[in-house]
N, C-alpha and C positions, 0 to 999 in steps of 0.2 A: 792918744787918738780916740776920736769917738766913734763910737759904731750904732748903728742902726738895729735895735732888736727887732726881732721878727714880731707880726700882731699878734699870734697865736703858737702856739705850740702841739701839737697831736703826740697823743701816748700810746705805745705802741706794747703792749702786755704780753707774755708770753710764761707765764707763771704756767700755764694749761699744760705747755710743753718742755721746753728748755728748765723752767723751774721745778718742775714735778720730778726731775733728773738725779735729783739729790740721794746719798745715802739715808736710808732711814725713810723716803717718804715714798707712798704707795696710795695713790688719788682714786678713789670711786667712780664711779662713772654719775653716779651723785654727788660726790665732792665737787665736782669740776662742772656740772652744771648749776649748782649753788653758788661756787667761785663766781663762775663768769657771772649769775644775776647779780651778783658783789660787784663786783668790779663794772660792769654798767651804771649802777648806784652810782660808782664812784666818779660816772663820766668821762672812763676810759675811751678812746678813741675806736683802736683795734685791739682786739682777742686773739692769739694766735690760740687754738682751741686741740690740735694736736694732728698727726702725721697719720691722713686716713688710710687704708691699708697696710698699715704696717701693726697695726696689730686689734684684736678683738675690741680693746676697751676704748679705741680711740675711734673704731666702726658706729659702738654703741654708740658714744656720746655727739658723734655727728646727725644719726639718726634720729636721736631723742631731740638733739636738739632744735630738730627744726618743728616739733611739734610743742616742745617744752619750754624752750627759751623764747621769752617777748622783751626785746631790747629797745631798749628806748635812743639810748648814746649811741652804743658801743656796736660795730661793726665786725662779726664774726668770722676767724682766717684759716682757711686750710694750709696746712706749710706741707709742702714736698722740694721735688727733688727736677733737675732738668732731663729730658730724655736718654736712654742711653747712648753708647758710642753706637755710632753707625744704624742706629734705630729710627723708624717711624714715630712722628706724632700719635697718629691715627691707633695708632697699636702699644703704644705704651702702656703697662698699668698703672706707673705712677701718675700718668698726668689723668688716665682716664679716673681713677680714683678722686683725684682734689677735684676735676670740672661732676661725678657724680656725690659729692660730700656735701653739696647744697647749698655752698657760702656764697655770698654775692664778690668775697675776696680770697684770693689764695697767694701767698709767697713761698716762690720757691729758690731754692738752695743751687748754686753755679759756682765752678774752678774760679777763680782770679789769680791762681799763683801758678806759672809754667812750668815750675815744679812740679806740682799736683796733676797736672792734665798728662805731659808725659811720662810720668813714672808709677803715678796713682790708677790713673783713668787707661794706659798706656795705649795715647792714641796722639794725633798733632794737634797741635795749637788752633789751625783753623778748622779744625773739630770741635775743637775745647767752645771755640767761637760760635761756630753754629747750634751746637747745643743746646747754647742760653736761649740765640736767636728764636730759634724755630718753637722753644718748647715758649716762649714768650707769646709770640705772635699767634701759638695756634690756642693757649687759653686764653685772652682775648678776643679771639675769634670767637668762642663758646663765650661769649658775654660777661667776662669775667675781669675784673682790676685785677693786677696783678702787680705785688713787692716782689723784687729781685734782690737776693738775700748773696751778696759775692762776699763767698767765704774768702778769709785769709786774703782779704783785698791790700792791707796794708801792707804785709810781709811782700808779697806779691809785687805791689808798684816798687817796693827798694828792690826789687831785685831783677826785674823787667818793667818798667814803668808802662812801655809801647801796650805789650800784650794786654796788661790790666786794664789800662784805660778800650782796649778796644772791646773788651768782652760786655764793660757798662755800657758803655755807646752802642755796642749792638742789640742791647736788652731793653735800651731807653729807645732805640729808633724799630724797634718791635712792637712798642705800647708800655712797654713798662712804666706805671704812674710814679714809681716811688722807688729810688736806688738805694741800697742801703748797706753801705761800705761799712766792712764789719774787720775789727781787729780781733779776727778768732784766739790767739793765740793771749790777746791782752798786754803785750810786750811793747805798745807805741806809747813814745811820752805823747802830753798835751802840745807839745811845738810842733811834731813830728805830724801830727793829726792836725793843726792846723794850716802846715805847710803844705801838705799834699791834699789835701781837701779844697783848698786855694788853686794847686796847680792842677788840680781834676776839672772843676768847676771852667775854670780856662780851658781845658780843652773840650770839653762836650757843648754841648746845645743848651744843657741847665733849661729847657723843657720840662725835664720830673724833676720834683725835689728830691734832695741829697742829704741823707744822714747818716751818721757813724752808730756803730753800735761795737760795745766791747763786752768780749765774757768774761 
């Protein structure tokens, strides 16, 4: 059976953060504004560039960066986190931190597995829901694109299929440009990810594009 490739492709980098994770490796706050002019060069799409707030070197490098880096491709990404349980937009730090970190993009991190929301987060499901909602809709509102990064999405749909699908639907009917079903755990075959990617896609709007990402 034939298929229809897509025209283009966007690359989605995250060496700044996720890759910097590794034993043995410890990034500069000049390494990682070097990197990213790298990786611009290389006409990377997106930088995911590091988790502002959460610590000193990832403060610096937002800071610098908005004076030091001239990007020519590549579009620069705050990654954080969704609001907490039972908490304000308005008053949050994490979110206030990614809308003050200067990026024209930021993707943040949301439950997709009803295990995690009631046992991890230890709160309900249409909290777990709201969550993503709210903290979507209100960086947006601060003029911002925003990836929605649903952890443990796969594990997640085998095991409550309903809830997972509604947490991206509520993130995509927020403004979210870019859904991005993530096999956190790396445990889904290639069938497994193309079946349920197929019966996602059927049920939402497919408004934002849809990618998987595996660690």
């Amino acid at each position: 059976m034939s298929r229809e490739l897509p025209v283009a492709v966007e690359v989605f980098d995250t060496t700044l953060r996720d890759g910097s994770q590794l034993e043995g490796i410890s990034l500069t706050v000049d390494d990682k504004l070097r990197i990213a002019e790298q990786l611009d060069w290389l006409g990377v799409h997106y930088i995911e560039g590091g988790w502002p707030g959460a610590n000193p070197k990832d403060d610096e490098f937002f800071r610098r960066a908005a004076s030091e880096l001239d990007l020519d491709t590549s579009r620069l990404v705050a990654f954080g986190s969704t609001r907490r349980k039972l908490g304000k937009v308005d008053s949050d730090d994490t979110l206030r931190h990614l809308v003050e970190a200067g990026t024209r993009a930021v993707c943040i991190v949301g439950k997709c597995w009803d295990y995690h929301v009631t046992e991890a987060l230890e709160t309900t499901l249409e909290e777990g829901v709201a969550m993503v909602a709210d903290s979507v809709e209100h960086l947006r509102g601060a003029g911002l694109e925003v990836l929605f990064d649903a952890e443990h999405f796969f594990d997640g749909y085998k095991r409550n299929p309903e809830f997972s699908v509604r947490v991206i639907a509520a993130a995509e009917e927020a403004g979210a440009e870019t859904l991005v079903l993530c096999d956190t755990n790396g445990g889904s075959l290639p069938d497994e990810v193309e079946q349920i990617v197929s019966e996602v896609r059927a049920k939402t709007s497919r408004s934002a594009p849809m990618v998987t990402r595996s660690v």
